[in-house]
C-alpha positions, -999 to +999 in steps of 0.1 A: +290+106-082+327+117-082+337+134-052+310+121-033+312+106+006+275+094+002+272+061+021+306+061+033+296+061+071+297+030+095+257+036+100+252+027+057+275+002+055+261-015+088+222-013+075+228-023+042+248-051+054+228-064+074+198-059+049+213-078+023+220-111+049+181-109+054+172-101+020+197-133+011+180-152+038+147-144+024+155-153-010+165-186+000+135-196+022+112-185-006+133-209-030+129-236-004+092-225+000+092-224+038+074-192+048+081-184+081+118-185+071+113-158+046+094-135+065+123-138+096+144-128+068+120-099+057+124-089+092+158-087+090+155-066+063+136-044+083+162-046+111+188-035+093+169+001+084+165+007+121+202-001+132+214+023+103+190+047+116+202+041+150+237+047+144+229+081+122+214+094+154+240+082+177+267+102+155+276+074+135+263+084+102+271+112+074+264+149+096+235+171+081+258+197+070+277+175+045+243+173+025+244+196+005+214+201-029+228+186-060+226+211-090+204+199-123+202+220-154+169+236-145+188+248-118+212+271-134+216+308-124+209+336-154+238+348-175+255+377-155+244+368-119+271+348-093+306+347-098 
């Protein structure tokens, strides 16, 4: 999506890092078939959904007026009305 700031906040970047450590760690546990090591990682998984959402609330995250609907072609306006 050209032009797009989607994800570019310190809240995304900070979930879905630290989602992809535990999702790593998980992967790795279930390779070594030690379950309680891949459901800590699944919890980190988990953890990193809630600090994202954490720092969104706390200001850190994309505001709600940048969201704006994204157009498709059922959405188009009849010929003559608009601009």
């Amino acid at each position: 999506m050209a032009g797009s700031s989607h994800g570019h906040t310190p809240a995304a970047w900070t979930g879905v890092t630290i989602a992809f450590i535990g999702f790593c760690v998980s992967g790795a546990f279930m390779v070594l078939d030690q379950p309680v090591g891949f459901w800590a990682g699944m919890v980190v998984v988990l953890l990193g959904g809630v600090v994202g959402g954490i720092m969104r609330m706390m200001g850190l995250g994309q505001p709600k007026e940048a969201h704006q609907p994204h157009r498709t072609t059922g959405d188009r306006e009849p010929a003559g009305a608009g601009s």
